[in-house]
MARDO-722613 format. One record per atom (N, C-alpha, C): x, y, z; chain; atom name. Coordinates in steps of 0.001 Angstrom, whole numbers, plus 500000, padded with zeros to 6 digits. Example, Ala and Ser with C-alpha at 12.3 -4.5 7.8 and 13.67 -1.06 7.14 Angstrom:
BEGIN
<site x="513190" y="494310" z="507800" chaine="A" atome="N"/>
<site x="512300" y="495500" z="507800" chaine="A" atome="CA"/>
<site x="513200" y="496700" z="507800" chaine="A" atome="C"/>
<site x="512850" y="497750" z="507080" chaine="A" atome="N"/>
<site x="513670" y="498940" z="507140" chaine="A" atome="CA"/>
<site x="512900" y="500030" z="507870" chaine="A" atome="C"/>
END
This chain:
BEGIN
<site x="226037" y="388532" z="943757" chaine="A" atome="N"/>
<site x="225978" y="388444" z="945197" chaine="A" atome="CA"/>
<site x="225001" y="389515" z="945675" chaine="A" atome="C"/>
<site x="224259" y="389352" z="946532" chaine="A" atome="N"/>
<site x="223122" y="389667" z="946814" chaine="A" atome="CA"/>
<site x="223240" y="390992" z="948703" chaine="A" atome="C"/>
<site x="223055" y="392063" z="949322" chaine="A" atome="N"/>
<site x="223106" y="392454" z="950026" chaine="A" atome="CA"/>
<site x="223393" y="391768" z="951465" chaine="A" atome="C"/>
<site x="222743" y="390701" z="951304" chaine="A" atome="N"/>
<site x="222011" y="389770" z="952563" chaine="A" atome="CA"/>
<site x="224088" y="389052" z="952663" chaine="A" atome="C"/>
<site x="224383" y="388572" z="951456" chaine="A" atome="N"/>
<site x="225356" y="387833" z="951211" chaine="A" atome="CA"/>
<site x="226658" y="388424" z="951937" chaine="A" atome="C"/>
<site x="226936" y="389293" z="950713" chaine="A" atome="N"/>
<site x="228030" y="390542" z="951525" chaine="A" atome="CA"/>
<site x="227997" y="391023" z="952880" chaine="A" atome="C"/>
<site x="227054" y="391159" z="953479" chaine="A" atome="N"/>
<site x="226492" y="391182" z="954859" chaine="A" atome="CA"/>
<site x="227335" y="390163" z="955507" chaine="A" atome="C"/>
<site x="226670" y="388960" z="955367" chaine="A" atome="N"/>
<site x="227580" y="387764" z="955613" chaine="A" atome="CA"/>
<site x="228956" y="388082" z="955562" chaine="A" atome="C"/>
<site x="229394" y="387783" z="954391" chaine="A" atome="N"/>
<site x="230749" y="387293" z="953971" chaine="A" atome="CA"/>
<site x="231471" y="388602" z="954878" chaine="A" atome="C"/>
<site x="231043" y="389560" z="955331" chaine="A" atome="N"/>
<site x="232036" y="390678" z="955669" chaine="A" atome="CA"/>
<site x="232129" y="390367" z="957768" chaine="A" atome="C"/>
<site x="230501" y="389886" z="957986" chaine="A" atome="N"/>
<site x="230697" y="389772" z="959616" chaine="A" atome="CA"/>
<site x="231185" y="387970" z="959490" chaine="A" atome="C"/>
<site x="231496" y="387311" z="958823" chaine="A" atome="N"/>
<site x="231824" y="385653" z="959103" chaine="A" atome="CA"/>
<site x="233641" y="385495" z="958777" chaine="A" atome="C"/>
<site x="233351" y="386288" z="957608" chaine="A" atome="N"/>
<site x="235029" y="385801" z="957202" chaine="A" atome="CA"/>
<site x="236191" y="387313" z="956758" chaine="A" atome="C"/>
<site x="235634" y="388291" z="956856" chaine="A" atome="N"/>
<site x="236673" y="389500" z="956777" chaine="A" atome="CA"/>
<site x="237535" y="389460" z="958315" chaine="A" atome="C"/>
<site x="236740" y="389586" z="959595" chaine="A" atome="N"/>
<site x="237785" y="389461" z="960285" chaine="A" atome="CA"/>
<site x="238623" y="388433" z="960508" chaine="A" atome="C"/>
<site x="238316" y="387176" z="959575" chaine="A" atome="N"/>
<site x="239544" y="385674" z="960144" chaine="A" atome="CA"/>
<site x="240180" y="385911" z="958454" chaine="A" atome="C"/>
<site x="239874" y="386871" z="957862" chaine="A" atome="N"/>
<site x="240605" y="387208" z="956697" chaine="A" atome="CA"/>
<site x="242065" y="388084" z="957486" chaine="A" atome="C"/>
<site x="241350" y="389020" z="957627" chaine="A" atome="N"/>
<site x="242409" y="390138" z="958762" chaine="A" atome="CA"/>
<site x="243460" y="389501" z="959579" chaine="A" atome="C"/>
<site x="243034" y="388506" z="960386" chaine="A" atome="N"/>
<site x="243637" y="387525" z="961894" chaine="A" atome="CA"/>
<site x="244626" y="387330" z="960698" chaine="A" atome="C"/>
<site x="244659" y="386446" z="959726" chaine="A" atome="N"/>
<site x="245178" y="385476" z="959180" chaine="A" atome="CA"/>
<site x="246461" y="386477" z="958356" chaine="A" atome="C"/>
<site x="246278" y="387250" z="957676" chaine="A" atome="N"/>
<site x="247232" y="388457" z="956829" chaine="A" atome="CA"/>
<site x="247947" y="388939" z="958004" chaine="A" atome="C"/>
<site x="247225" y="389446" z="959127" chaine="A" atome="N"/>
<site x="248100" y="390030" z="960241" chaine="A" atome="CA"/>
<site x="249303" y="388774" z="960992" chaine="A" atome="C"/>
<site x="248692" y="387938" z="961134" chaine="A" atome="N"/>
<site x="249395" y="386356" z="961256" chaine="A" atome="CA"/>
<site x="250361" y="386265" z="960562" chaine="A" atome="C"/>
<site x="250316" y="386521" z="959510" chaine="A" atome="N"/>
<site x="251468" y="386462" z="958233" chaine="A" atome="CA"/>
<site x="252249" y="386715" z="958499" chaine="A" atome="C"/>
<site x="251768" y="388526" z="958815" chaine="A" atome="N"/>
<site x="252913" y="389717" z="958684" chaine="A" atome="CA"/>
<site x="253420" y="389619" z="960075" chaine="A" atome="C"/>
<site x="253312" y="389117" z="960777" chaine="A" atome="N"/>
<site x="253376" y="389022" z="961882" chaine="A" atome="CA"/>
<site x="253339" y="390458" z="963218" chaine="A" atome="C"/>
<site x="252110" y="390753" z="962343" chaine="A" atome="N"/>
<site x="251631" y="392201" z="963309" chaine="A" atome="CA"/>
<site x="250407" y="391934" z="964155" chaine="A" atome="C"/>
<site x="249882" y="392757" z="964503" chaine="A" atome="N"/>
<site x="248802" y="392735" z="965583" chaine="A" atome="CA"/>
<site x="247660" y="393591" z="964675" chaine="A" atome="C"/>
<site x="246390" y="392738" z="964745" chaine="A" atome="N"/>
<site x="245809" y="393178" z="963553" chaine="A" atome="CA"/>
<site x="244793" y="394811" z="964298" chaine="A" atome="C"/>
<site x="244385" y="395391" z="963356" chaine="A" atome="N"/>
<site x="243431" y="397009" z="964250" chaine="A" atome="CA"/>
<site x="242653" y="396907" z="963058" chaine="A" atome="C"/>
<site x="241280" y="397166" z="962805" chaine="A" atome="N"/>
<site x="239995" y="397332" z="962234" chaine="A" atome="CA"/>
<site x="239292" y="398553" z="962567" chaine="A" atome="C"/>
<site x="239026" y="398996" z="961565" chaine="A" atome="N"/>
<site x="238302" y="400207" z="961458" chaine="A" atome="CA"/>
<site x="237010" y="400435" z="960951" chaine="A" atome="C"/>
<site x="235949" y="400791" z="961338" chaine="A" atome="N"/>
<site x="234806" y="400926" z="960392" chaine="A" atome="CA"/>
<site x="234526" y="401981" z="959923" chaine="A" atome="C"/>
<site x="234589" y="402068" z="958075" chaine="A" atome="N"/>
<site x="234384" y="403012" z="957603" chaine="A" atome="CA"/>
<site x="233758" y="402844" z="956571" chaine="A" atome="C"/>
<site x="232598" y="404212" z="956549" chaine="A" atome="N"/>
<site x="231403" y="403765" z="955436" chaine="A" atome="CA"/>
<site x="230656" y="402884" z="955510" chaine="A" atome="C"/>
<site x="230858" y="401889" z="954685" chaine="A" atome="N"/>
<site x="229450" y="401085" z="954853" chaine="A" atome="CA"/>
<site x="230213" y="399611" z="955560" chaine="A" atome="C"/>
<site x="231547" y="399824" z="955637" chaine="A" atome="N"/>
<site x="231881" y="398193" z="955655" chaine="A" atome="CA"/>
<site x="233213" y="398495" z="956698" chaine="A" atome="C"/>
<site x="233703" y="397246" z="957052" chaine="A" atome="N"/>
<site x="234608" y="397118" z="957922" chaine="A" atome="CA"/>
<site x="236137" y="396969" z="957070" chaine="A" atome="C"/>
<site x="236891" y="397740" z="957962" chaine="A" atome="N"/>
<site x="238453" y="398350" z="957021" chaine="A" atome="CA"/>
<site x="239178" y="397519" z="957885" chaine="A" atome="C"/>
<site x="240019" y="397177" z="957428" chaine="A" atome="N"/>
<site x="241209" y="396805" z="958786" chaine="A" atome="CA"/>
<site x="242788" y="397603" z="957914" chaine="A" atome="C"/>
<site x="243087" y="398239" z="959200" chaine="A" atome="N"/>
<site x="243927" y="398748" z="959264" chaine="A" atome="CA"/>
<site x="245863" y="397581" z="959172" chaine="A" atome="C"/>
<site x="246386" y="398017" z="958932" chaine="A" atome="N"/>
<site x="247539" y="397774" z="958821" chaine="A" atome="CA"/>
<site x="248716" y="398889" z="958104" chaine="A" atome="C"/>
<site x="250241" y="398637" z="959431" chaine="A" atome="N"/>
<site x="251003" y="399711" z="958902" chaine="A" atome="CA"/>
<site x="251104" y="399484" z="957416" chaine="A" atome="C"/>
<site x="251405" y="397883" z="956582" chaine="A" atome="N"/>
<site x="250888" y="397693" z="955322" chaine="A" atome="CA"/>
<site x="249822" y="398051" z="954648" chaine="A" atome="C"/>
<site x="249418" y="399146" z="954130" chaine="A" atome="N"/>
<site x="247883" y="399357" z="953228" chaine="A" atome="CA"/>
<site x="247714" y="398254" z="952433" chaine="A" atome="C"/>
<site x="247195" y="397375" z="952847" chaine="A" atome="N"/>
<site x="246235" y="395830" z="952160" chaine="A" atome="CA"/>
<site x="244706" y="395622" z="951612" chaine="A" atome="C"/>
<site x="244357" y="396431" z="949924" chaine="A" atome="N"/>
<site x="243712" y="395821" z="950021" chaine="A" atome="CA"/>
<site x="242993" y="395108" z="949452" chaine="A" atome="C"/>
<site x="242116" y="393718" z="949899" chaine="A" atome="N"/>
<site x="242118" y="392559" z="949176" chaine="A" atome="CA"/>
<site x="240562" y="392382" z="948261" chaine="A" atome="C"/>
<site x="240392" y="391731" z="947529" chaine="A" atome="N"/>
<site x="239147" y="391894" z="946801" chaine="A" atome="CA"/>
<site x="239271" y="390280" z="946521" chaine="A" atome="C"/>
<site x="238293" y="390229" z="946390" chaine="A" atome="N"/>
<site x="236845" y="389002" z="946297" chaine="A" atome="CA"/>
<site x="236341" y="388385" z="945121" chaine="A" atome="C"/>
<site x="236122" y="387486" z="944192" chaine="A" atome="N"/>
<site x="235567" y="387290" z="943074" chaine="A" atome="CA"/>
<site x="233913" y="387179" z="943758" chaine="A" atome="C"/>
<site x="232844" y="387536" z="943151" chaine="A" atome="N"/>
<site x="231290" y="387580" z="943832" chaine="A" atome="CA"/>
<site x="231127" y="386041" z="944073" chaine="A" atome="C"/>
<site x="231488" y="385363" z="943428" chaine="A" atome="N"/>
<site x="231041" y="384173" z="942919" chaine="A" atome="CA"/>
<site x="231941" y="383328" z="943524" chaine="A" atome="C"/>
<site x="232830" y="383022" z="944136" chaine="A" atome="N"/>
<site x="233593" y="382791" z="945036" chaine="A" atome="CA"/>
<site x="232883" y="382916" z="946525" chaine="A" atome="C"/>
<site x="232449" y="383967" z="946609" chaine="A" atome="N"/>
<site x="231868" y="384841" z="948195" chaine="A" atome="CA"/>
<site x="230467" y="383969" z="947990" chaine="A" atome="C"/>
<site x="229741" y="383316" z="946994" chaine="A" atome="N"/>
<site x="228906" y="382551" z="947000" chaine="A" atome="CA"/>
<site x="229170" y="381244" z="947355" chaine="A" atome="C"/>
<site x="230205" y="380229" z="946851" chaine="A" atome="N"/>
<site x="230589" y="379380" z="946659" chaine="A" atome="CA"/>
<site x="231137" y="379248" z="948615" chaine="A" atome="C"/>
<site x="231533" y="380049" z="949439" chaine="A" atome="N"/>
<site x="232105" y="380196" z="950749" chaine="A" atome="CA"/>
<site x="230977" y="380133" z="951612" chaine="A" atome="C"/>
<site x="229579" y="380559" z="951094" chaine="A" atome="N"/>
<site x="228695" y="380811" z="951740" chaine="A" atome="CA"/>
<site x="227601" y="379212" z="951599" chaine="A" atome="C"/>
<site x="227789" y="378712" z="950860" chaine="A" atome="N"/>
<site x="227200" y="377598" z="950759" chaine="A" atome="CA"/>
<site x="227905" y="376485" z="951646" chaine="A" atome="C"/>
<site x="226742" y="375077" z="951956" chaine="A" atome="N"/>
<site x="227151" y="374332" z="952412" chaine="A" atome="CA"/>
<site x="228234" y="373513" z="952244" chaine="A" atome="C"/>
<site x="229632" y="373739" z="953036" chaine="A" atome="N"/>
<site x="230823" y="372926" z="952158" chaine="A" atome="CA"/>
<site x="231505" y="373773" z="952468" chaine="A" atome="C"/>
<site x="231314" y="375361" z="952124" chaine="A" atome="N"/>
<site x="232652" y="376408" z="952447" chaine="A" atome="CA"/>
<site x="233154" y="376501" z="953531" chaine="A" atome="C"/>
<site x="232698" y="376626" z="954380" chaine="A" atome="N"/>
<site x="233549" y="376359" z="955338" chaine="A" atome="CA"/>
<site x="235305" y="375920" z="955198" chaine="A" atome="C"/>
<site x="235038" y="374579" z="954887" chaine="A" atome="N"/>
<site x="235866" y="373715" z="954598" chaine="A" atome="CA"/>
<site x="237155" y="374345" z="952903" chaine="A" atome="C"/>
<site x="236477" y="375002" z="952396" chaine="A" atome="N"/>
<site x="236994" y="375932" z="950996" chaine="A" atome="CA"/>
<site x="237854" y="377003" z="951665" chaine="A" atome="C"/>
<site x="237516" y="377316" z="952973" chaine="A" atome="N"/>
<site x="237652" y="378879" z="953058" chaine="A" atome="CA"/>
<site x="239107" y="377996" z="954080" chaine="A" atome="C"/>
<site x="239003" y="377481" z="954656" chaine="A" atome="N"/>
<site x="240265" y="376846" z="955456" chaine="A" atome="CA"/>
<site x="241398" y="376233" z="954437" chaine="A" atome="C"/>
<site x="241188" y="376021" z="953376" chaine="A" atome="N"/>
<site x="242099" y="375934" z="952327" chaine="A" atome="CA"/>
<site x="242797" y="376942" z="952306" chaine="A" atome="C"/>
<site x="242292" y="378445" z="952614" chaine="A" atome="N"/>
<site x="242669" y="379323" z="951686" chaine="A" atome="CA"/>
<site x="244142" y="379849" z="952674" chaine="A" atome="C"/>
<site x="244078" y="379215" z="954055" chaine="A" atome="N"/>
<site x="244866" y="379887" z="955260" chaine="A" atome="CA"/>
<site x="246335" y="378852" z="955434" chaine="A" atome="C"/>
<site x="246027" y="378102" z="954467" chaine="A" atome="N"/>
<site x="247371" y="376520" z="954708" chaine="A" atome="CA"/>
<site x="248249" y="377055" z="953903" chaine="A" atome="C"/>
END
């Protein structure tokens, strides 16, 4: 996965990653930016990791539709 990518994948789908875990837990989600990338906060410390190749597969034409799987 490539700079340009992660870029992506962090402003398109980390915060409806966040919405969706906070949804769960049924809290109110808070985000933080720290370092190079965006944190989200929770009284739960959550945190989640990515296969690269996956974060490719989301980013191509079709994911969309992959990534709404992942919230059912």
């Amino acid at each position: 996965m490539n700079r340009q990518q992660a870029l992506r994948f962090e402003a398109e789908y980390t915060p409806r990653i966040a919405e969706c875990v906070a949804r769960l837990l049924g809290r109110a989600e808070r985000n933080d930016a720290i370092d190079h990338g965006l944190h989200y906060a929770f009284d739960l410390n959550v945190t989640l990791t990515w296969d690269d190749d996956e974060i490719e597969r989301l980013l191509m034409p079709g994911g969309e539709a992959r990534f709404v799987r992942y919230s059912m």
